[in-house]
N, C-alpha and C positions, 0 to 999 in steps of 0.2 A: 504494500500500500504506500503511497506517494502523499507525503505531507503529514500533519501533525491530524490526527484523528477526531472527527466533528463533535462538540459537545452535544451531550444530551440534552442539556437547558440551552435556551438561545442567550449569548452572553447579554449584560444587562448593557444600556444605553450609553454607560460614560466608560467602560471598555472600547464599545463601537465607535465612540469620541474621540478618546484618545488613539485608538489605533489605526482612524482613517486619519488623522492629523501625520502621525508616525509613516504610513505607506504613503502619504502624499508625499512627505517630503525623501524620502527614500527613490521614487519615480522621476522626483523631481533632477534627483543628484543623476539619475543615468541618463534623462532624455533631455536635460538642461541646453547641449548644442543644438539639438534638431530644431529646439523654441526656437532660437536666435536667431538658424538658419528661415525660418518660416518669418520671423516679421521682418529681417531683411527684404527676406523677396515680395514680404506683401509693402513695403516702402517706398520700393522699387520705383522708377519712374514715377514720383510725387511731383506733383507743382508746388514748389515753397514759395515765400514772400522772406528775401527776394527771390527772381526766378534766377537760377544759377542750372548748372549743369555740372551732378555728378562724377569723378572721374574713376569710380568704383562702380562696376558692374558687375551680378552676381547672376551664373547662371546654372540652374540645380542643385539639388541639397548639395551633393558632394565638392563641385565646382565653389557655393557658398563658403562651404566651410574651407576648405583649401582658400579661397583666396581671403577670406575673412585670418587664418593665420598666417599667411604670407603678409597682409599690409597689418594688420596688427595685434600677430603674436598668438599663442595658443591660447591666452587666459581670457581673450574676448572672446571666445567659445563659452564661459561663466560670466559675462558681465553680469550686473543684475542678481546674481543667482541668491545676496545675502536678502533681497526681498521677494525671492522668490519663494523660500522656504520661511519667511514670514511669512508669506501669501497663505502657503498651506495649511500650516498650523490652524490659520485660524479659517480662512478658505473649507479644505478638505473633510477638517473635523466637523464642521455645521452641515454642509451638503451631502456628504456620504453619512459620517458618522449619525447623523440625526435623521438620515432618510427612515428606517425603518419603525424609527418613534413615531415619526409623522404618519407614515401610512398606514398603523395603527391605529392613531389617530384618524385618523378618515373613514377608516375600515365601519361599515354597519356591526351594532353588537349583534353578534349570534351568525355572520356571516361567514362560511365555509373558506372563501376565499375571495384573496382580494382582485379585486377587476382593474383592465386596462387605464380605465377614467382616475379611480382614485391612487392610482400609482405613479401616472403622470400629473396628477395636483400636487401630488407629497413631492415628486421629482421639483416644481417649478415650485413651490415653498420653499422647503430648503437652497434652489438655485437664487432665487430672490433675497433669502435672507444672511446667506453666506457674500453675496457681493456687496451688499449695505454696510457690514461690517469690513471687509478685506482689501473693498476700492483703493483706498490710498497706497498699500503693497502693489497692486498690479499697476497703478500709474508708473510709479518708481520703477519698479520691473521693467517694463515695455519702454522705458526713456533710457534706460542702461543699454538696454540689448538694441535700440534703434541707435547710440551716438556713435557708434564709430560710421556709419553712415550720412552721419548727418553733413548739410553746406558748408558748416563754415568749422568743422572740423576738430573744433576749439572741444576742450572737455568741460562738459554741463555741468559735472558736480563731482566734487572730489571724495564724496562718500555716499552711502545709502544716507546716515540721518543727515547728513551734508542737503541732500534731495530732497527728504522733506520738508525743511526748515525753509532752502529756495524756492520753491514750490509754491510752499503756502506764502510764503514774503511775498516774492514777485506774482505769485497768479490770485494770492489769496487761499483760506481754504478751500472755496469751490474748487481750486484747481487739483486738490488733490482726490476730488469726486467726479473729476474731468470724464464723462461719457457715462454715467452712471446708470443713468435710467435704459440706455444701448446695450452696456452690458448685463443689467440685471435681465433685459430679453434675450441674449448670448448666451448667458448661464442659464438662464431655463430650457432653453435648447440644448443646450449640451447635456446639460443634467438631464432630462428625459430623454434624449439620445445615447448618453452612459449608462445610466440606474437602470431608467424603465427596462432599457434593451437586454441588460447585464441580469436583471432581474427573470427578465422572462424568459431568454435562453435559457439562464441555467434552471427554470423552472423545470419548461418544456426536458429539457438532459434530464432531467433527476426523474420526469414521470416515466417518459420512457423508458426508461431505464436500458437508457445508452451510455451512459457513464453514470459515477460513484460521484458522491459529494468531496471530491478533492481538486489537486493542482491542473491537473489535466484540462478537467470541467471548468473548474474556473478560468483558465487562459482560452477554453475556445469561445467562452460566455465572452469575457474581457476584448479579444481579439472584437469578434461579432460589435462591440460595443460601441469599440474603440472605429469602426470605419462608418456605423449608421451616424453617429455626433460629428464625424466630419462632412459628410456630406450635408448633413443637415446647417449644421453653425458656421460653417464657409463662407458663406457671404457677410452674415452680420460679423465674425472673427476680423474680416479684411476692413471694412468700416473700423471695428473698434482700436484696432491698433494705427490705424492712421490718424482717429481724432484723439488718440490719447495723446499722441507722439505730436500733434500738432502746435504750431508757434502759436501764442496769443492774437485773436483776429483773422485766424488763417480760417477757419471755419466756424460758422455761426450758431448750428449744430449738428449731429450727427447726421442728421438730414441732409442738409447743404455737402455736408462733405459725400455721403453717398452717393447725391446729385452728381458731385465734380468727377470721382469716379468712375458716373457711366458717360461720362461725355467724353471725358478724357481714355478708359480704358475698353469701355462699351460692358456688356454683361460676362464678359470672359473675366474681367478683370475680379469680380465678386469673385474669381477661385485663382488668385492668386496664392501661391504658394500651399497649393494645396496637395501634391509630394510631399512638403516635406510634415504638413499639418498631419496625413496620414499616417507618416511615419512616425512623426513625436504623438501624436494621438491614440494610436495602435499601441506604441511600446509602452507607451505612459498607461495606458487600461491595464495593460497586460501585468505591470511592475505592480501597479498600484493594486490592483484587486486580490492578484496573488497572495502578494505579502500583507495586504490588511484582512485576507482571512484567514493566515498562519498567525497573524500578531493576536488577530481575535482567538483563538485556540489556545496560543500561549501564556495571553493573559489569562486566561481561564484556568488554565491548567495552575500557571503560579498564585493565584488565590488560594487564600488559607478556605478550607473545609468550615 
């Protein structure tokens, strides 16, 4: 048997808390390049203020990353990454670890099982309330992993709290909630395209009984998971990393800059960088689900009786 062997009781909620907090940031540390590679290429050909012209051009994950360490070094593969893993902590733990309290919650008392409708309510709950709390991480994040690209080349902030502190100065606090209400509709897509999907694969696996409740099952649920949330969240994904990363004035709101995108890139452009999204999406399901339900096992196991 493959993995740590399923508890009999379902572990309680602040286990599930803490140890999607734990695999988020664990995912986070293997598939940290492939993010970076992806909001590169979705920045790609941006109209800035002022209009200048790039002299870094990035073409495919791999192309990305290779010239991404040729012009600046292997560690801009982790720019970002000390808010990235803030992000999680508080990100991972509320939307995964609190999915299944939620749909609980929703669940009718005395109901057999739970249905498609109130699995994707709990998915876009917890996507909605995990980005209200973790927005200011993913600004910072997504402005790390966009400057080595950026016109004027100069380095934006000499730290992570360096980043908030400028942020909030020069943009204000909105600025560190820059695209919020974009992304809290992002993460409800993703999250019912991770959870709902992860949830229901592995349902369907376990009734069939095509596979056992371990690693197996769980990576081809996570895989499955990991490609329906990309295709789904692609286009709002390409919006939000461009208004986040956006100079002050450049765009009015998420709207206007979606606008500028199809005029400028047409509808192709809404799947920009979506190689490598699938790639870091996919592996990121796959890291993340695996080890948050071995962590859940082990925390289990090391509770005192």
């Amino acid at each position: 048997m493959v993995g740590l062997k399923p508890p009999e009781v379902p572990p309680p909620a602040s286990v599930k808390f803490i140890s999607a907090g734990m695999a988020g940031c664990i995912a986070d540390l293997c598939t940290f390049p492939l993010d970076t590679a992806k909001v590169r290429l979705q920045i790609q050909g941006e109209v800035r203020i002022p209009r200048t012209v790039s002299s870094v051009e990035y073409r495919g994950v791999l192309g990305t990353l290779s010239t991404m360490v040729r012009t600046e070094g292997a560690r801009s593969l982790y720019s970002g990454l000390a808010a990235g893993l803030q992000r999680q902590m508080s990100f991972a733990s509320i939307r995964i670890g609190l999915y299944d309290s939620v749909k609980q919650l929703y669940t009718p008392k005395g109901a057999e099982n739970t249905g498609t409708a109130t699995r994707l309510l709990a998915g876009c709950t917890t996507g909605a309330l995990s980005v209200a709390c973790a927005q200011p991480t993913d600004v910072v994040k997504v402005r790390f992993q966009a400057s080595g690209a950026q016109w004027d080349s100069a380095r934006r902030y000499s730290g992570t709290v360096d980043a908030y502190r400028t942020i909030a100065r020069e943009e204000g606090v909105r600025g560190l909630w820059r695209g919020t209400l974009h992304n809290i509709a992002r993460n409800a897509i993703i999250n019912c395209g991770e959870l709902v999907t992860y949830d229901l694969l592995k349902d369907a696996l376990l009734r069939a009984q095509l596979m056992t409740d371990n690693v197996p099952c769980h990576f081809v649920a996570a895989f499955g998971a990991g490609f329906c949330a990309t295709v789904v969240a692609s286009p709002v994904d390409v919006v939000k990393t461009r208004y986040m990363n956006a100079s002050p004035g450049q765009y009015r709101s998420a709207l206007s800059c979606l606008l500028a995108l199809l005029m400028q890139d047409g509808p192709a452009g809404l799947y920009k960088g979506f190689v490598p999204s699938f790639l870091r999406l996919g592996s990121w399901n796959v890291v993340m689900f695996v080890s948050y339900e071995q962590l859940q096992r082990l925390m289990v196991l090391a509770r005192p009786a």
